[in-house]
N, C-alpha and C positions, 0 to 999 in steps of 0.2 A: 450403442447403435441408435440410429435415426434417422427415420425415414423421409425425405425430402417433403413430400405430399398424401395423402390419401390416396392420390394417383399410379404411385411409387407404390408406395403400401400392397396396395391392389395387384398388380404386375409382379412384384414378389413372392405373393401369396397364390397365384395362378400359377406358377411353375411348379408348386408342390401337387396338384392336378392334372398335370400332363396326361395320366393316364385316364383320364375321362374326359378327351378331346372328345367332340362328335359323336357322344354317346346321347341317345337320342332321349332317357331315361331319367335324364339328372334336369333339376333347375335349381338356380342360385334366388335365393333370400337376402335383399339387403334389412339391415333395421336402420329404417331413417333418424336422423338424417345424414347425417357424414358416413354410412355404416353401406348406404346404397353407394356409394362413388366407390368404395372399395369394391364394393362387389360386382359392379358394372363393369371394373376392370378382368375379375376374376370371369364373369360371364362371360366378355369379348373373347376373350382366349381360350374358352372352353366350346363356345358355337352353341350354349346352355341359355334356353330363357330365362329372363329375370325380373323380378318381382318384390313386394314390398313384405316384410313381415313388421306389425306393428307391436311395441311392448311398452306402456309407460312406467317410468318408477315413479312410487311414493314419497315424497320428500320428508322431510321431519318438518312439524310447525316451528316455525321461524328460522329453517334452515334448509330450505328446501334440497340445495345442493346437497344433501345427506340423504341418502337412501336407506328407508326403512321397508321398501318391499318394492314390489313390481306387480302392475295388472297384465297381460296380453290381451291379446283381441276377442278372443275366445272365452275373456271372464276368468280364464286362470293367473289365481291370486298367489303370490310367493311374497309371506312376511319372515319378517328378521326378529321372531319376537325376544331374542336377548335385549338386542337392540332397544324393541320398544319399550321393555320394559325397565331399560337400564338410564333411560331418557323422559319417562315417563309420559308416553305419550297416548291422550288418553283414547278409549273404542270408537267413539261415535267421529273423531276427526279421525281417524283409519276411513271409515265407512266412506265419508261426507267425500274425502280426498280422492281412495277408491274409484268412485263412483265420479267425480270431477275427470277423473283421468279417462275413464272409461269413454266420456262424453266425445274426448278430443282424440281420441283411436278413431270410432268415427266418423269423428269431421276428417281426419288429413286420411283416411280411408277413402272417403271421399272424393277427397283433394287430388289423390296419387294415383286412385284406380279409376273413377270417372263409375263408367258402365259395364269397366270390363269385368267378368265374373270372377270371383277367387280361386286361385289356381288348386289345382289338380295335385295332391301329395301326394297319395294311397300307390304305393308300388313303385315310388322315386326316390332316385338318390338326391335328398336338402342335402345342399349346401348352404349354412346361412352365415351371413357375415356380420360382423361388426366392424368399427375401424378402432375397438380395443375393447381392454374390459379391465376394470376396478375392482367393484365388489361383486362383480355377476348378478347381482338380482334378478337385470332386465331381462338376460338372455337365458337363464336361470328359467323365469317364466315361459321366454319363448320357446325351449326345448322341450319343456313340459309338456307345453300346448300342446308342440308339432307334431310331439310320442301319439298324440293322439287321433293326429290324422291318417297313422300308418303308413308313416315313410318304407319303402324299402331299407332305407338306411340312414342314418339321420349325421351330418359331419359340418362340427362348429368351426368355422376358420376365421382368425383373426392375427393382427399383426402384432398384438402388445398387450401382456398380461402378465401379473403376480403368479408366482408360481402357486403360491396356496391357492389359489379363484381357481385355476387352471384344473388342477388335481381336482375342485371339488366338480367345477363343469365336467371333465371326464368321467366322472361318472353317468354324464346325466345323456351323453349322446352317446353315438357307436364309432367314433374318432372325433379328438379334438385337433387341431393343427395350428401351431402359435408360432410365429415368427422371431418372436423375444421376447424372453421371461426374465427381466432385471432382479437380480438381487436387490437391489432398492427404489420402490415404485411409490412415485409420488402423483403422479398425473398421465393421463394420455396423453393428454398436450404437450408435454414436456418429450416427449419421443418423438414428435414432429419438428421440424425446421417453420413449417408454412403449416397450420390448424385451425384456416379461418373457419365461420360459420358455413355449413350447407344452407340454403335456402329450399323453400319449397321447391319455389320455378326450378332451379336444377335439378332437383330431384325425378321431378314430372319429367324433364327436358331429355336422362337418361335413361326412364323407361319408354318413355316416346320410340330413344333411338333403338329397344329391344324389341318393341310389343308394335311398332306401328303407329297408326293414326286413331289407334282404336283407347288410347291412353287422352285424357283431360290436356285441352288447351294451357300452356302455363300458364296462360291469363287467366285463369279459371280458377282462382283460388291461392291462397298460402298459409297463410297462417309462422390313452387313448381309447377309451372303450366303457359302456358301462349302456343300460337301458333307462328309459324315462318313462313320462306322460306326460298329456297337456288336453284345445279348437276350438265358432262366432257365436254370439246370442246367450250362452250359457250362464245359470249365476255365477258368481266366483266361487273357485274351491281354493281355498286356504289352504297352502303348504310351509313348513318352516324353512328357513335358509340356514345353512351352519354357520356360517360366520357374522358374526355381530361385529367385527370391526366397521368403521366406516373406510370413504374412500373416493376418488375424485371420480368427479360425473362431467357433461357434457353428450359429448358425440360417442366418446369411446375410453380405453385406460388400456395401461399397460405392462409391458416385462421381457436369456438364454443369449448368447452371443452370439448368432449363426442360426440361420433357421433350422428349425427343425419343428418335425412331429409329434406335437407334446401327450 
């Protein structure tokens, strides 16, 4: 299977939502950057606002594309410390990196919300998207987080993911919904036809087209079931991740032949 665009993506994964059209209860979460364009789709056809959720991962020194954990916005921290330790990577570049990531939530915080205030979760059904998932760490972090803001119900949707990631994310929200889980996943990109870069300006340019006038000028800047935890300002709390394999980063990652409800 593969999805022509993010676009595509997005419109496939809104049909498994039909029945929270017009409920006035729910907002969708993109994670930028490629991760909002999916979800902007998923938004438009639900009548759901939509919003940014930020999660950075930690790269390995001299391999950044290698996730050795993830920060969210919130300070919640998700390490892989098999990983780090199977790589040797020593404390204080955790910290230093950490803390570098945390700088750039921030900034494209910034960037993407302007003035507007942070959304409202306590008694909402998240939906948050990706436009795929790898090793999960990021999203990993950000269901953590979001547990903590007291969703009503908290539902990870994504087009393309490893069956083991998937299994472990179900645990962590109250449905997951995956569009394909390949038997052999090598990249997100690779389940895409078309996977160029998101940029900021579009990013800004689709919650513009959700939120109003009240979102940053794009000239403004660039740069199934189970419970969790996770939310701004806070230190980090260090959680382990189960899987220490590595796995392909960017925008999103992938993986079932047929959509379904994983």
């Amino acid at each position: 299977m593969q999805f022509r665009d993010r676009r595509e993506a997005g419109q496939l994964l809104a049909k498994e939502f039909a029945s929270l059209r017009d409920q006035k209860d729910v907002i969708v979460l993109g994670i930028p950057r490629g991760g909002v364009v999916v979800a902007a789709e998923v938004a438009k056809k639900l009548g759901a606002p939509l919003d940014v959720y930020i999660t950075r991962k930690i790269g390995a020194p001299y391999n950044p594309e290698l996730a050795i954990g993830a920060v969210a916005s919130d300070g919640t921290l998700v390490l892989d410390y098999n990983l780090i330790e199977r790589i040797g990577v020593p404390e204080d570049y955790v910290q230093r990196e950490t803390e570098r990531q945390r700088q750039e939530i921030q900034r494209r915080l910034a960037t993407y919300r302007g003035s507007r205030p942070e959304p409202q979760l306590e008694g909402k059904t998240v939906i948050l998207v990706d436009d795929g998932v790898a090793t999960g760490a990021t999203i990993l972090a950000s269901l953590r987080a979001i547990k903590q803001r007291k969703p009503a119900r908290l539902i990870l949707a994504v087009p393309v993911g490893p069956a083991d990631t998937i299994q472990l994310l179900s645990r962590e929200a109250d449905q997951v919904v995956c569009l394909y889980t390949p038997e052999i996943f090598w990249a997100v990109g690779a389940f895409y036809a078309i996977f160029d870069q998101t940029s900021d300006e579009e990013v800004i340019r689709l919650l513009q087209a959700h939120q109003g006038s009240t979102a940053p000028s794009a000239s403004g800047g660039s740069c199934s079931s189970a419970d969790a935890s996770g939310g701004a300002g806070s230190p980090p709390r260090a959680s382990g991740v189960g899987s220490s394999s590595a796995g392909a980063s960017g925008d999103g990652s992938a993986g079932g032949d047929s959509p379904s409800s994983c």
